[in-house]
N, CA, C and O atoms as CSV, one atom per row, in Angstrom:
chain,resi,resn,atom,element,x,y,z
A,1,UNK,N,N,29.481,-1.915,-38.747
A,1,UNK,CA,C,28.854,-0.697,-38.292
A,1,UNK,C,C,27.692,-0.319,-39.202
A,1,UNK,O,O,26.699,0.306,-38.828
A,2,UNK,N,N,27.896,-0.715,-40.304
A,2,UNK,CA,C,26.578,-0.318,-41.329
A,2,UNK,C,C,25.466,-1.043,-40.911
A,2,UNK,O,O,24.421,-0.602,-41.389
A,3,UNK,N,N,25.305,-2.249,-39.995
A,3,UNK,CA,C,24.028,-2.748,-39.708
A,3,UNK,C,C,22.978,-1.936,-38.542
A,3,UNK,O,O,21.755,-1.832,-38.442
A,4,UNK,N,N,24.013,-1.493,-37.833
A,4,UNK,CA,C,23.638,-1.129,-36.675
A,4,UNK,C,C,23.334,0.538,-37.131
A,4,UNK,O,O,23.076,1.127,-36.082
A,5,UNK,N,N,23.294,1.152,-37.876
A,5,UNK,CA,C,23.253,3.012,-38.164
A,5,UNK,C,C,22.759,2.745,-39.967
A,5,UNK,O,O,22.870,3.549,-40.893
A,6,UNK,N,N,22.353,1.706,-39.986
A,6,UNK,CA,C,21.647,1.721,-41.672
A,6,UNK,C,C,20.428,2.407,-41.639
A,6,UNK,O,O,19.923,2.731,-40.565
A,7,UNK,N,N,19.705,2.758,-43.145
A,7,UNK,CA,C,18.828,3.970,-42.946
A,7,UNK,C,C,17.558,2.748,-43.473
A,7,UNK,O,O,17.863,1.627,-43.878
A,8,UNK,N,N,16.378,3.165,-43.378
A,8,UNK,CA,C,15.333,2.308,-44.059
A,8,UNK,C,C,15.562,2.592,-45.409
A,8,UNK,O,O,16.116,3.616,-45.811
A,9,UNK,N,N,15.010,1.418,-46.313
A,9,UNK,CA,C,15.366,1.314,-47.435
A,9,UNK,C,C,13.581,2.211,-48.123
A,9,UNK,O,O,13.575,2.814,-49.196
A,10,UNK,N,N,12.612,2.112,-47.453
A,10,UNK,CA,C,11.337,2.346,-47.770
A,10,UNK,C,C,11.085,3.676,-46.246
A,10,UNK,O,O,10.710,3.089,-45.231
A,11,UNK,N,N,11.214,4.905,-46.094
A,11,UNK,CA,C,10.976,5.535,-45.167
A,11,UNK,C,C,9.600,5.381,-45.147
A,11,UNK,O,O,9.254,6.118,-44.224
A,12,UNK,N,N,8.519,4.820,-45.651
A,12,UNK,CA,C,7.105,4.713,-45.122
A,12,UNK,C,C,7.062,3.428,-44.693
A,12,UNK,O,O,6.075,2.806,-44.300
A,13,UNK,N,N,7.736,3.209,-44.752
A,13,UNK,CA,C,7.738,1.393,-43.392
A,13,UNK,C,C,7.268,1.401,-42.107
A,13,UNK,O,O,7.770,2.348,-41.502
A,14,UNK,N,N,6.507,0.746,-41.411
A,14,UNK,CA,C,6.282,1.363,-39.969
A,14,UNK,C,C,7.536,0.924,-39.053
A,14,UNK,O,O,8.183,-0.073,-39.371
A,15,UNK,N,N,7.797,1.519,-38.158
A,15,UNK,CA,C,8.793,1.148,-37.033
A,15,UNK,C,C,8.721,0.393,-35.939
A,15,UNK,O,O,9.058,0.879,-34.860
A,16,UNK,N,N,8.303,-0.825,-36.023
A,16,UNK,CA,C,7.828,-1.763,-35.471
A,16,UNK,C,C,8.170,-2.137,-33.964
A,16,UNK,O,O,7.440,-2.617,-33.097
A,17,UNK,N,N,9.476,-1.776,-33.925
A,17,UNK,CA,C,10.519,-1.690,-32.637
A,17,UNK,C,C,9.020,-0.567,-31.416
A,17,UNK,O,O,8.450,-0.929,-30.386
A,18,UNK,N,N,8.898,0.830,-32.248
A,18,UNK,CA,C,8.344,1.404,-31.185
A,18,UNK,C,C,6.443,1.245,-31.116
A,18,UNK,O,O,5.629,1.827,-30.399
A,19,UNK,N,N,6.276,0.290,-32.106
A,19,UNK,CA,C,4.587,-0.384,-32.345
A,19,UNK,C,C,4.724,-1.119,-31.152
A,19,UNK,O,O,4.363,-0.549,-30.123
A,20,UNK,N,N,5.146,-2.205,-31.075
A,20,UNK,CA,C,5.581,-3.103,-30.038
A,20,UNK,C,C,5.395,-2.253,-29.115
A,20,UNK,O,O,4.260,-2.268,-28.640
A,21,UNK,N,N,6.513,-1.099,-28.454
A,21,UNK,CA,C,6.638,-0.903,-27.110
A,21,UNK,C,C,5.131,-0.180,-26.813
A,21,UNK,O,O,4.682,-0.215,-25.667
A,22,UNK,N,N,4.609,0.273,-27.568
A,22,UNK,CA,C,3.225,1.177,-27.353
A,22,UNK,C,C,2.293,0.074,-26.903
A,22,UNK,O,O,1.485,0.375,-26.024
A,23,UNK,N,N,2.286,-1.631,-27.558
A,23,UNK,CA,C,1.154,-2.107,-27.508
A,23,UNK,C,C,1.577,-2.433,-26.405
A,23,UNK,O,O,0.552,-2.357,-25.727
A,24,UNK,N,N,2.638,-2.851,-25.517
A,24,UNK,CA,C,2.809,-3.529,-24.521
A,24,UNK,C,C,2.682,-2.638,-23.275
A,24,UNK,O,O,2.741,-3.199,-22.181
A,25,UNK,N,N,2.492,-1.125,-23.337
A,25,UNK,CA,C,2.482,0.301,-22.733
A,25,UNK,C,C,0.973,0.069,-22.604
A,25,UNK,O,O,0.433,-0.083,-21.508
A,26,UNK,N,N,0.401,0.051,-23.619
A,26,UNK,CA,C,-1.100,-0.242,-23.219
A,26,UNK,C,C,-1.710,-1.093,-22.668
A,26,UNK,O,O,-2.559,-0.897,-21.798
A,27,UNK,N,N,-1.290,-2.359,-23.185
A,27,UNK,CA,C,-1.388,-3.328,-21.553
A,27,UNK,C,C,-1.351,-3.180,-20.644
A,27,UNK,O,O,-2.347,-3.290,-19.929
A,28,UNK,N,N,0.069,-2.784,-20.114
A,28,UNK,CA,C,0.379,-2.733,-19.059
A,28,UNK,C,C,-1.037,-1.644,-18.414
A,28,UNK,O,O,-1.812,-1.904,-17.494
A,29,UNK,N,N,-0.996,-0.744,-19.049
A,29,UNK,CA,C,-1.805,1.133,-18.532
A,29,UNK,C,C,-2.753,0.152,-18.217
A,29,UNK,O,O,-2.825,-0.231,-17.049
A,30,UNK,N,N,-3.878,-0.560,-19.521
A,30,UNK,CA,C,-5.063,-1.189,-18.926
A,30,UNK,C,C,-5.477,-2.032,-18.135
A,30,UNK,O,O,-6.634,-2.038,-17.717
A,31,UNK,N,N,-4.164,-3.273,-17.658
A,31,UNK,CA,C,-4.024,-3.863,-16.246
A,31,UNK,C,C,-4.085,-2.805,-15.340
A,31,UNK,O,O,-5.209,-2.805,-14.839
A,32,UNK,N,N,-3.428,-1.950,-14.922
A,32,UNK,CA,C,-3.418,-1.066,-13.999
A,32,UNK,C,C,-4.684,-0.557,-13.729
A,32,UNK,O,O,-5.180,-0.464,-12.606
A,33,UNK,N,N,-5.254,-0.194,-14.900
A,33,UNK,CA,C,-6.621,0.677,-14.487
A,33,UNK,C,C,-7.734,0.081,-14.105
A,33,UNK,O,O,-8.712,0.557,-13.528
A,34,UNK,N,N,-7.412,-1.530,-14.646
A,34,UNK,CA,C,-8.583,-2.708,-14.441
A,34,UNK,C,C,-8.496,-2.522,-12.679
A,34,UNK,O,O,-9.349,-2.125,-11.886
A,35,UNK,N,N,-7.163,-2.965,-12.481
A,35,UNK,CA,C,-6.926,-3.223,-11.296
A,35,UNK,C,C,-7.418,-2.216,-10.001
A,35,UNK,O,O,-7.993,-2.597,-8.981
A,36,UNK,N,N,-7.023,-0.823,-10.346
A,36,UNK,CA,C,-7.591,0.340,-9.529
A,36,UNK,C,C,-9.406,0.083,-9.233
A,36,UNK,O,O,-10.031,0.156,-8.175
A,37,UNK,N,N,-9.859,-0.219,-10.566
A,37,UNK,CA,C,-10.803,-0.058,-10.877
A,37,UNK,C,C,-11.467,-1.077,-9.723
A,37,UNK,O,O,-12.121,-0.580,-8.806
A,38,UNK,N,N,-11.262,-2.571,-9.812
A,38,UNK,CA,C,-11.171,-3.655,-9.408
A,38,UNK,C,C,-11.014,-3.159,-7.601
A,38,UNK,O,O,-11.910,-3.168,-6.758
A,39,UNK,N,N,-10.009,-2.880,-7.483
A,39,UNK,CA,C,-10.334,-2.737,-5.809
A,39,UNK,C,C,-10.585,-1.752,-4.981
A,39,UNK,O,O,-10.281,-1.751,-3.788
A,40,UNK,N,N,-11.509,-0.308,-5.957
A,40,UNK,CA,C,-12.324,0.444,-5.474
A,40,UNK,C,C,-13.931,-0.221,-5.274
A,40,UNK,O,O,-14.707,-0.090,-4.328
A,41,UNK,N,N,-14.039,-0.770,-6.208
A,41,UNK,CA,C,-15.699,-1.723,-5.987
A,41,UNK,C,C,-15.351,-2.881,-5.123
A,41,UNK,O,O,-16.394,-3.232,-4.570
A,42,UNK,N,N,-14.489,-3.535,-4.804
A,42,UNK,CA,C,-14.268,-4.412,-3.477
A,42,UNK,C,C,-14.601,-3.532,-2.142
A,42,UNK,O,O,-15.438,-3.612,-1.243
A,43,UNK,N,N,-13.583,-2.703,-2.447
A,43,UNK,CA,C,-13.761,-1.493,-0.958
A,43,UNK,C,C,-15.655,-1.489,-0.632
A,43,UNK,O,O,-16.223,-1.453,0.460
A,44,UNK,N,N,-16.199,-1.536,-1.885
A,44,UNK,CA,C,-17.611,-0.544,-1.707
A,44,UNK,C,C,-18.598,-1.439,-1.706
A,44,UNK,O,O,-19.809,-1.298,-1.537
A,45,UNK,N,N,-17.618,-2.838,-2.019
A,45,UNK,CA,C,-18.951,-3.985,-1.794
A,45,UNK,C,C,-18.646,-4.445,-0.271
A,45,UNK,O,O,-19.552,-5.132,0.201
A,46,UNK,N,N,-17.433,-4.174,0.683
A,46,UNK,CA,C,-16.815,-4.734,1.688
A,46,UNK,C,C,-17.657,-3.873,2.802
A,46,UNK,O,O,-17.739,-4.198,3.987
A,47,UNK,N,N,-18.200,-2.847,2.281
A,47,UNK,CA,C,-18.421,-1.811,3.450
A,47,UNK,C,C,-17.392,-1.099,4.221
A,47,UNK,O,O,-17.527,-0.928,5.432
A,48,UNK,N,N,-16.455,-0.714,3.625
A,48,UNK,CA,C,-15.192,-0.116,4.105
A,48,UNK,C,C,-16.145,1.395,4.926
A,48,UNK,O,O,-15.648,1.835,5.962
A,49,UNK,N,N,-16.957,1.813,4.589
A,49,UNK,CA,C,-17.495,3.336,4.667
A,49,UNK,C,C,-17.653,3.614,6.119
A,49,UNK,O,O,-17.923,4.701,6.630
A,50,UNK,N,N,-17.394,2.175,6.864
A,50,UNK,CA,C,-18.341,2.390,8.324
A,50,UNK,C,C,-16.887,3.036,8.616
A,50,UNK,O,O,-15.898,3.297,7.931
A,51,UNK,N,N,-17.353,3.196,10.350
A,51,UNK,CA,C,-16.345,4.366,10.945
A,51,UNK,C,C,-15.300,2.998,11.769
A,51,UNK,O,O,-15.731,2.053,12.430
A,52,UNK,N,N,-14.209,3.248,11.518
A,52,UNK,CA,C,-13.272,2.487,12.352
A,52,UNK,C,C,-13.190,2.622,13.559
A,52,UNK,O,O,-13.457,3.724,14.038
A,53,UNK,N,N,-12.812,1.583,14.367
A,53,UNK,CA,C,-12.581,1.982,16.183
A,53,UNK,C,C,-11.773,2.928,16.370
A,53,UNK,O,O,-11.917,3.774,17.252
A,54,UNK,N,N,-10.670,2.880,15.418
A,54,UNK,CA,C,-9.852,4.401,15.486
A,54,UNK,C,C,-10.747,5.370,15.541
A,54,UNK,O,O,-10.650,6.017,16.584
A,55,UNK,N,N,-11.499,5.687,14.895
A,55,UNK,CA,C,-12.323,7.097,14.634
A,55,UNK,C,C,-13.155,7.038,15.608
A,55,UNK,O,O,-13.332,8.175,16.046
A,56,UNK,N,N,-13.858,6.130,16.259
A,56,UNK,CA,C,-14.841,5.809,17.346
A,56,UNK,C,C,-14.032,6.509,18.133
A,56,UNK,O,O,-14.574,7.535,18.544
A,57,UNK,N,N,-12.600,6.298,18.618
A,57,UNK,CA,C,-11.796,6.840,20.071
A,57,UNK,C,C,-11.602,7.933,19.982
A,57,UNK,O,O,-11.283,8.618,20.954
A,58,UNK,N,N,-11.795,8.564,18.348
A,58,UNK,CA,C,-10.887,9.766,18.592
A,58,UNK,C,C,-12.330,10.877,18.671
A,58,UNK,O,O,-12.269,11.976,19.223
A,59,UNK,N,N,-13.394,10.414,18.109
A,59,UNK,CA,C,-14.521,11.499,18.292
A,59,UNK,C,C,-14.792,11.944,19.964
A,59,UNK,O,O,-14.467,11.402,21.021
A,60,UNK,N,N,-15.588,13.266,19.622
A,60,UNK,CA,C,-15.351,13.806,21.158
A,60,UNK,C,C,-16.988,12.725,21.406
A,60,UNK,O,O,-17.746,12.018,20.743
A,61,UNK,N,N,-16.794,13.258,22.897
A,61,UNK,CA,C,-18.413,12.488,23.563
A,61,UNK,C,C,-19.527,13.446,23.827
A,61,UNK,O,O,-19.538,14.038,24.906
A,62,UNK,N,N,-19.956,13.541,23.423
A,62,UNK,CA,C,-21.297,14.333,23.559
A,62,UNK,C,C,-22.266,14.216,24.914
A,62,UNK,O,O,-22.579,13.048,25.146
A,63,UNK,N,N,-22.760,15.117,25.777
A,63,UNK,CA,C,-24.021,14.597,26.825
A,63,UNK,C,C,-25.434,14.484,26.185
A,63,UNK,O,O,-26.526,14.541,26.752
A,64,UNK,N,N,-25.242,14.367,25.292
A,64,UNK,CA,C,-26.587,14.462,24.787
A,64,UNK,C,C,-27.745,15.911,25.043
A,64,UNK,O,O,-28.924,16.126,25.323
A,65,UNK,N,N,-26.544,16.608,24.743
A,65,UNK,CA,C,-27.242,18.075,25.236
A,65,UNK,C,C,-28.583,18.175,23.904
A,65,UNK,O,O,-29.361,19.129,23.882
């Protein structure tokens, strides 16, 4: 039981256990944001902006008044 509830022998030691989980937290965050990032400029190089046939059916029709 003393291995598992032992105290640091140097309390200015860094805690490496939660260094680790931060650097791998930041990875992860900056894949993600690459990625968002990544397939908003696809959308905007694809021309997503035009109007879909959905939206074509649902606008009213005008007479050209």
């Amino acid at each position: 039981m003393n291995l598992v509830l032992r105290t640091h022998e140097n309390l200015s030691d860094p805690v490496w256990g939660v260094i680790i989980m931060l650097g791998i937290l930041l990875i992860i965050v900056t894949w993600y944001i690459v990625y968002i990032l990544r397939s908003s400029f696809k959308e905007l190089e694809h021309g997503s902006d035009d109007t879909t046939k959905q939206e074509e059916l649902l606008q009213l029709q005008s007479d050209g008044d």
